[in-house]
Each structure stands twice: as C-alpha cells, then as structure tokens.
KETOR-358807 format. One record per residue: residue in three letters; x negated, y, z negated of N, C-alpha, C in turn. Coordinates in steps of 0.1 Angstrom, whole numbers, plus 5000, padded with zeros to 4 digits. Example, Ala and Ser with C-alpha at 12.3 -4.5 7.8 and 13.67 -1.06 7.14 Angstrom:
ALA486849434922487749554922486849674922
SER487249784929486349894929487150004921
This chain:
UNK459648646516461048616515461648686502
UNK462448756506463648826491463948686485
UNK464248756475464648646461466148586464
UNK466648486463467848446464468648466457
UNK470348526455470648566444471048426435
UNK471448446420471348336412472848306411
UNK473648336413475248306412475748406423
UNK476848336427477748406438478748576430
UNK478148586415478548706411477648826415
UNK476548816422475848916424474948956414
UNK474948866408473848936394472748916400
UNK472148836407471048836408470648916425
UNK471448986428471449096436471549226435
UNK470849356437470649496435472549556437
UNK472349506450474149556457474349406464
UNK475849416465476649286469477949386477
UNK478549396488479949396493480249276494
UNK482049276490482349136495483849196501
UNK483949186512485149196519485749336519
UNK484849446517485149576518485549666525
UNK486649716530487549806537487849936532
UNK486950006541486750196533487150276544
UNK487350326540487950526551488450566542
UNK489350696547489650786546491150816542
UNK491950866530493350876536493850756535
UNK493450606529493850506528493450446545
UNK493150546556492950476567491550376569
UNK491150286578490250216570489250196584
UNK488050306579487050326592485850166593
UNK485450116583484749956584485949866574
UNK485749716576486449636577485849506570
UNK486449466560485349296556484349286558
UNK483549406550482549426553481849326543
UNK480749236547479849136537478349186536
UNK477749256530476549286529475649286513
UNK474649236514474149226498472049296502
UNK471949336491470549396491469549336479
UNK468649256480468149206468467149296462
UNK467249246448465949346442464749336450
UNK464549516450462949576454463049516472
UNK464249516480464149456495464549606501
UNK463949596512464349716524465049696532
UNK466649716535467749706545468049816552
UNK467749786562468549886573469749866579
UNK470849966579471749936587472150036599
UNK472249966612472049996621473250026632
UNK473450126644474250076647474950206659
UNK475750216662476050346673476650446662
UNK477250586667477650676660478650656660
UNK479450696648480950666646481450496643
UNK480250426641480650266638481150276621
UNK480650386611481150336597479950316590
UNK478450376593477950376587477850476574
UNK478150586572478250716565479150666559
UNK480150616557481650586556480950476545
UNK480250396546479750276536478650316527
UNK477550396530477150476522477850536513
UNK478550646516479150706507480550606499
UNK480850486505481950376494480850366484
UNK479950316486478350226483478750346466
UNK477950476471477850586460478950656452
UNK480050616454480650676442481550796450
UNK481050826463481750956469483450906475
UNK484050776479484950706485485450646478
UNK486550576477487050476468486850366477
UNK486950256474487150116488488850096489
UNK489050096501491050036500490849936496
UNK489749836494490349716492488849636491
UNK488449556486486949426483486249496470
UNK485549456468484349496460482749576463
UNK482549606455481649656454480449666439
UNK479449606440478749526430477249596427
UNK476949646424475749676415474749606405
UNK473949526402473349456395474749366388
UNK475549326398476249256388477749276387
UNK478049456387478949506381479549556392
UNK481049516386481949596398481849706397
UNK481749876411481349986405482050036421
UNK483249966421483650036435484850156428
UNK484650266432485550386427484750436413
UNK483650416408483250466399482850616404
UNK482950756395482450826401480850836404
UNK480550936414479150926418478250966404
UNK478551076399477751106384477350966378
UNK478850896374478150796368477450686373
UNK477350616385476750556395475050596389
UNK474650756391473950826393473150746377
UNK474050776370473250746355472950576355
UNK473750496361473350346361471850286376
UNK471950426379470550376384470350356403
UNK471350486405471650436419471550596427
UNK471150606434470750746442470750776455
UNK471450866460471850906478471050966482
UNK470650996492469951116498470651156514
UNK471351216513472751226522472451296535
UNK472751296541472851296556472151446560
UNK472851556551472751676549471951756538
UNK470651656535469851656521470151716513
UNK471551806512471951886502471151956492
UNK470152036499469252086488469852246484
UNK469352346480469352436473468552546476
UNK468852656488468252686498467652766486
UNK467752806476467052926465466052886460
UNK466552786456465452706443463952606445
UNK463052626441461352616447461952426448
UNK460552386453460552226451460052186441
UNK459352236429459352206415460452196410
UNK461452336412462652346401463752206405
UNK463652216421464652046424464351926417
UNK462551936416462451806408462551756392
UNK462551906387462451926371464651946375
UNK465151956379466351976377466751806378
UNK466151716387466651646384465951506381
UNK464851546377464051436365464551396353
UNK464051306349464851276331463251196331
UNK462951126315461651096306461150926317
UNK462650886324462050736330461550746347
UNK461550836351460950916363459650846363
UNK458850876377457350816379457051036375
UNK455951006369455151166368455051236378
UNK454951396377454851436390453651416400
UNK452851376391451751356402451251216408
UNK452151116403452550956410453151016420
UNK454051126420455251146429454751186441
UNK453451296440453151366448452151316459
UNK451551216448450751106456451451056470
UNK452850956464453650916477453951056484
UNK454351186478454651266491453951386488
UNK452951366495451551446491451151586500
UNK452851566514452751706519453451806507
UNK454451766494455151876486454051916478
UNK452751906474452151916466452152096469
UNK451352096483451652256488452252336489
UNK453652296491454852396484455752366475
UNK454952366460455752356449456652416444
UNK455952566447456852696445457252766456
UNK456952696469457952756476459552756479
UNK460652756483461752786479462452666491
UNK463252566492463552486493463852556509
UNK464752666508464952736523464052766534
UNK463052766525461852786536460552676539
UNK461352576537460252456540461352386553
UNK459752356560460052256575461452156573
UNK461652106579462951966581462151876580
UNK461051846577460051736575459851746560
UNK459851886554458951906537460051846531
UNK461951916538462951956531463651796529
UNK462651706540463351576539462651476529
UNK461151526526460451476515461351506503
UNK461351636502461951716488462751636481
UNK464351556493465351486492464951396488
UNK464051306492463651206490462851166475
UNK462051316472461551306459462651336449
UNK463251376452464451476441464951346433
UNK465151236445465951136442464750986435
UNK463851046438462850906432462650976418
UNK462651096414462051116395463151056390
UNK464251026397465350926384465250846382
UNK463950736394463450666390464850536395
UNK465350526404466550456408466050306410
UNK467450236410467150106407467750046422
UNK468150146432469050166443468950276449
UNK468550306460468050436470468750406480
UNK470150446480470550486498470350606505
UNK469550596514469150716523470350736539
UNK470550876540471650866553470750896562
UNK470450876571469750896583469251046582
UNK467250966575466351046569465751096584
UNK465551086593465351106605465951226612
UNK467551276607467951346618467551496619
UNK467151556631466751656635465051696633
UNK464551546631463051566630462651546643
UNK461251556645460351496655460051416653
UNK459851276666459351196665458051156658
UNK457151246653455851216652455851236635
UNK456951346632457251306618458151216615
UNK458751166619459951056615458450936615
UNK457750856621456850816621456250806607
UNK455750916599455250946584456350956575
UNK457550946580458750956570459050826567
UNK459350736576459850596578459450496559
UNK457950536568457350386561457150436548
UNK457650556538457950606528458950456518
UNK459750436524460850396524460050226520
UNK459350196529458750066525457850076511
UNK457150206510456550216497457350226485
UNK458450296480459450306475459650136467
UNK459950066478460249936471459149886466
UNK458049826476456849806469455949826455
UNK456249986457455250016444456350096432
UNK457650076435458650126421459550086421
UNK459549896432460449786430461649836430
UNK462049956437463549996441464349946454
UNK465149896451465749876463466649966470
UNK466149976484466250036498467250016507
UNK468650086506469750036519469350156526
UNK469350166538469050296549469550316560
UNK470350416564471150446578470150506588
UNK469550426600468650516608468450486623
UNK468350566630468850546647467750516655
UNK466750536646465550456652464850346649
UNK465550276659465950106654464650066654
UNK463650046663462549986666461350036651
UNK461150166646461050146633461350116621
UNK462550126619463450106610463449986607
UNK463149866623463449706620461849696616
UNK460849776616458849756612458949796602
UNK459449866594459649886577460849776567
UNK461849726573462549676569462549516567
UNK462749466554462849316556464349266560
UNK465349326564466749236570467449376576
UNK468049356585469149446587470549406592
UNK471549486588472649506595473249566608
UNK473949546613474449606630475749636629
UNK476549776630477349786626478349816641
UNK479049776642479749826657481549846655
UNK482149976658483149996654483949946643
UNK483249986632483649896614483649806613
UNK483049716619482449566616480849536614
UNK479849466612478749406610478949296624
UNK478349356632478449276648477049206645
UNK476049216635474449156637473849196630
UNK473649056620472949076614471448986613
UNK470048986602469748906601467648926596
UNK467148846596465848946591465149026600
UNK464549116602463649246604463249186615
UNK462349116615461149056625462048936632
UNK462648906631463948786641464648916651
UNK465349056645466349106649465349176663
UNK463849196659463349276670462449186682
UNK462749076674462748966691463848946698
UNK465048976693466548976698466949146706
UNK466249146714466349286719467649316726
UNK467849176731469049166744470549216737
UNK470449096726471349086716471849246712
UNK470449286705470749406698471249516706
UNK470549526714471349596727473049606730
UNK473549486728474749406732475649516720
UNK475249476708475949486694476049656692
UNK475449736696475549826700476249886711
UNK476949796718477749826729478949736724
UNK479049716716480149646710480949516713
UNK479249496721479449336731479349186723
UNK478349226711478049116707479149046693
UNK479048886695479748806687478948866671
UNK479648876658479148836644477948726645
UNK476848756642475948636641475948616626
C-alpha cells in the first residue's frame, strides 16, 4: 500500500492535481482533472488517443500553463513554472519524441545532463545495461529500443524526485516494450522516484503499476489500484469507449 498523504495540501504527496483544466490557446483539452502520485509509487495513466493524456504530462512539466486548478509538487504550487526550473526542483520528462541529439554519443547525453546528486554511471548502467555497449556510439545510430534507454537514462543521472514518461513504448516491438516496461517499476523501487507514465499497453502497464488512471475525452473516466483495474476488464474496455461512469 502507498503511503497516505498527511494533509489535504499535498505535502505528503510527490504530485497532487486538484481540479485542473489544460489545453491549448486558453482552449481546454482535459477538465477537473483530480489525480495525486505518492512518494516512490508507479501510476499509469491510461486511455484512447486524443483523450488528454500528452496535454497533462506536459501541464504536469512546466511545458503548458493550466487555465485553471492546481498543480502541486512535494507540496508546492508549480503550475506555470517554467520546465528548467521544475527540472532543478527534482522533476523529469522523457517525452513522447525522446528528444535526443542525433550527433552526440550516449556518454556525452549522460555527462550533459548529470550533476554530483545523480546515481554513478555504472549504477546507471547496471539498470540499463544494453547502453553500456554503445557509449560512444552517436545517439542517431542506436535502435528505438537503445534510443529509449538513452531517454530514460539521460533523465535518471538528475536523479529525479518525479519521472514522467510519454508513451516509452511507441514504435517499439513488442518483445522490447516487455524489457522496457518493468524499468519503470525499478526506478521507484531502488531510487524511490516517483513514476507517472502514459502507455497503450494497458495489460503491462497495469503488472508494473501500483494505481492507474483512465482518461476518456479530458476526463478521468477510471480510476483505481493496478491489480483491481485488471480484474475490471469489462469496465476498462467500457472507459475507453467512453462508456464508462467516473469510478
């Protein structure tokens, strides 16, 4: 069981939304949105394309402003902060489009964006122990499997106190999405970071995850813990079709 938080200010929660309404242009793609992440827990949020998932990630990081709720970080309102500073208080994206650096080796991404409170490179490589082999090779020429490690490690030497990942999965194979997943459960585990994650393969996603969310045209249509949500097959089915009631 996650830790309960200790006041309704979110302090004793990693991330808190409370009634958050984000888009674009002042237009507003999710809606009262309520979602909270406790320290060192793994959430997924789940959901069809175009429901507002990307759209809450990036409120979440610093990239959106919210029109309107909150947004809470260990405590602290941090809705419209920019992402740099987000970045320095302990909170890290790894975006849809891993945004890497088609020139630059997989050493230089990690030494570019390490600092002294990072796990060592060779804790690092441990957890992602296919980058060990191409250290020096150049970010452009590694697989969609290495290039999604890379993302993944680029963002753990900060050593984050908050990992949102955008859907680490896309354009892999299934058999690597499989060895990518459960990364995500080690993360919290063993460097007690807490884990929000956008990913379309539900049925993993809910075997690594302790709670998820269900997102269905800018709302949270289902939520609830991991191992409840994947006995609720019917349901989840439903919430993705935009059938099901708020649980």
């Amino acid at each position: 069981m996650p830790p309960q938080a200790t006041n309704s200010s979110g302090s004793g929660h990693a991330l808190v939304l409370e009634d958050v309404c984000a888009g674009y242009q002042q237009i507003a793609v999710v809606r009262d949105l309520k979602l909270e992440v406790h320290p060192g827990e793994v959430v997924a949020m789940l959901g069809p394309n175009g429901a507002g998932k990307t759209t809450t990630l990036e409120t979440i990081a610093g990239l959106n402003r919210p029109i309107s709720g909150q947004v809470k970080l260990s405590g602290e309102e941090i809705g419209g902060v920019p992402a740099h500073n987000l970045a320095k208080r302990g909170l890290a994206l790894v975006p849809e489009g891993r945004a890497l650096f088609p020139g630059l080796t997989v050493r230089e991404h990690l030494r570019l964006a390490g600092g002294r409170s990072g796990p060592r490179e060779g804790e690092l490589l441990e957890m992602l122990p296919e980058l060990e082999k191409c250290l020096y090779r150049k970010a452009g020429l590694l697989s969609g499997g290495e290039q999604q490690m890379l993302a993944i490690g680029r963002a753990l030497v900060t050593r984050p106190r908050l990992l949102l990942v955008d859907e680490m999965s896309l354009g892999l194979a299934p058999v690597i999405v499989e060895r990518l997943l459960p990364i995500l459960r080690r993360v919290a585990d063993e460097f007690g970071t807490s884990v929000l994650f956008v990913e379309q393969h539900v049925a993993l996603a809910l075997e690594i995850s302790d709670r998820a969310y269900v997102l269905s045209h800018g709302r949270i249509a289902l939520e609830g813990a991991a191992a409840q949500l994947r006995e609720r097959r019917e349901l989840l089915a439903a919430s993705y079709l935009g059938e099901a009631a708020v649980a």
